[in-house]
N, C-alpha and C positions, 0 to 999 in steps of 0.2 A: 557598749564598746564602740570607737570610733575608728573608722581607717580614713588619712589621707591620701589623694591623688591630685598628680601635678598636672595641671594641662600646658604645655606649651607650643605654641600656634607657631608654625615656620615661620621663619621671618620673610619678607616682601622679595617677592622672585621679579627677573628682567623682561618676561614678556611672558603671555600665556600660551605657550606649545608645548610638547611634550617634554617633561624631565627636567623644567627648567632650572639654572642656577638662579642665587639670591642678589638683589640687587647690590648697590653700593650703597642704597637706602636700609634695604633690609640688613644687612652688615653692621653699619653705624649702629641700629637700634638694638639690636641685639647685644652689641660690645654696652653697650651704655646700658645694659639688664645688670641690677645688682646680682653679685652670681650665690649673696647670701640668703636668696629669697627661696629656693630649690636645696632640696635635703642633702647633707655633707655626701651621705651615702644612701644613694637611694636603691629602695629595696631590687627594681630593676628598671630600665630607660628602654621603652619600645617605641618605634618609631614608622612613619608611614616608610612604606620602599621607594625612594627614589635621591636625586641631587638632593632637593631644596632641604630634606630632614636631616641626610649625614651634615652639610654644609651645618646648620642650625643646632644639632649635637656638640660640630668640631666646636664652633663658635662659644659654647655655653658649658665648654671641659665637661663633657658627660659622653661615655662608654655604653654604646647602644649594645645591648644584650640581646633583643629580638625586634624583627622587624613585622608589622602586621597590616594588610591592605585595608583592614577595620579603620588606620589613621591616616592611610590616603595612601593612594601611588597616581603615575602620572598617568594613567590612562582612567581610574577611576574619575578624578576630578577635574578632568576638562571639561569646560561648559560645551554641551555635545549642542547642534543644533539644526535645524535642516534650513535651506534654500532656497528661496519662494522666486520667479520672477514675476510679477503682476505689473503689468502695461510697462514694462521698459523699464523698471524700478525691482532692485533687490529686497526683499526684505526677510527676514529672521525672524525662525519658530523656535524656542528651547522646547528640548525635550524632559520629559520630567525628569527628577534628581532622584534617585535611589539614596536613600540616608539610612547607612550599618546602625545594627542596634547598638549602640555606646550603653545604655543602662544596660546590660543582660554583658555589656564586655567588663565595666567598673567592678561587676558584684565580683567576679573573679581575682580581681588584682589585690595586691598587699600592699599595706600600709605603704606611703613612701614611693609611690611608683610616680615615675616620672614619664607621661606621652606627649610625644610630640606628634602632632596630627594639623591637620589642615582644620581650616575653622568651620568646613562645613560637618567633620565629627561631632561637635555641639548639638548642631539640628537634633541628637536624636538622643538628646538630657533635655527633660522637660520642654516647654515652648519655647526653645530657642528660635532666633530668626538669624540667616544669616549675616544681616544688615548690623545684627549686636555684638559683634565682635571685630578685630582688626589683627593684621598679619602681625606679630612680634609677640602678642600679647601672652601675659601669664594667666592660669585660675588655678585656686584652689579649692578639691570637692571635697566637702564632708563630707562622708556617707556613716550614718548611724546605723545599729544593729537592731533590727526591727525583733524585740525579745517576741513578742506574740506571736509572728509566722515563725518565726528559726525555731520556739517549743514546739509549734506546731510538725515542726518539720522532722526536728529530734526525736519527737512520739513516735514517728513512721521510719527513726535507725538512718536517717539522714544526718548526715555531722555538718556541715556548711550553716553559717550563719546567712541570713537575708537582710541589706539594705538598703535603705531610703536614702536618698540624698537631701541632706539637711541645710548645705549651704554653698552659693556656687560663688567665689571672694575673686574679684579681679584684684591679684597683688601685683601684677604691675602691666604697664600700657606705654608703648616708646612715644615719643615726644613729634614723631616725624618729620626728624633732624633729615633736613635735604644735606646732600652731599654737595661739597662744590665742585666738581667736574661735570 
């Protein structure tokens, strides 16, 4: 048994602070997503809390049903960082990144789910890095039903099936059509 889920990355936001809206880049790319690549009806549309996801929903005619801090909000994914002065020169320390578990949120969702989430939710399906993805972009995850844990699981009056993610499909990537203004 197979279920799919839709990954879709906010589109490119105008500056990085709190809540930000999407740019006139990130707009362009998103209109230019074919909008037949995403399920006619999909089973539900969860989204991180904040501007840049509704903004990226209105954009892509999809009806956000819940919202989950699991796909970002604006205070999760600012790059947080402290302030060094060393001999008259500023310099920058990040702090480590907290990355939700995304495998242990997928096994729950039904077939057809559509997330929009910021692209550092990736980081935590298999070795992702954040470097291997861009703001606009689509995936699509197989996840397979792993029959050997899910009997196992049934033997012990567990009904939930367990699984694996079989294939993670970039279906589509915007073109990073500059705007002209």
């Amino acid at each position: 048994m197979e279920k799919y889920i839709y990954i879709v990355i906010h589109g490119e936001v105008q500056a990085l602070k709190m809540n930000p809206i999407l740019s006139q880049n990130g707009i362009m790319n998103l209109e230019a997503m074919p909008k037949t690549l995403l399920p006619e009806i999909p089973s539900a549309v969860i989204a991180g809390v904040g501007t840049r996801y509704d903004e990226t929903a209105e954009l892509l005619d999809l009806n956000i049903t819940a919202n989950s801090i699991l796909c970002g909000s604006p205070a999760y994914y600012e790059k947080p960082f402290f302030v060094h002065l060393e001999n008259g020169r500023i310099s920058y320390e990040e702090k480590t990144m907290i990355i939700p578990d995304t495998y242990s949120f997928l096994q729950a969702l039904q077939s057809n789910t559509v997330l929009i989430v910021d692209k550092i939710f990736l980081l935590g399906i298999k070795e992702w890095k954040e470097s291997d993805s861009r703001d606009g972009e689509v995936y699509k995850i197989t996840l397979e039903a792993d029959q050997m844990l899910s009997s196992f699981f049934e033997a012990r009056n567990k009904t939930s099936l367990l699984y694996e993610i079989s294939d993670i499909d970039l279906i589509f990537s915007p073109k990073q059509i500059k705007s002209p203004w």
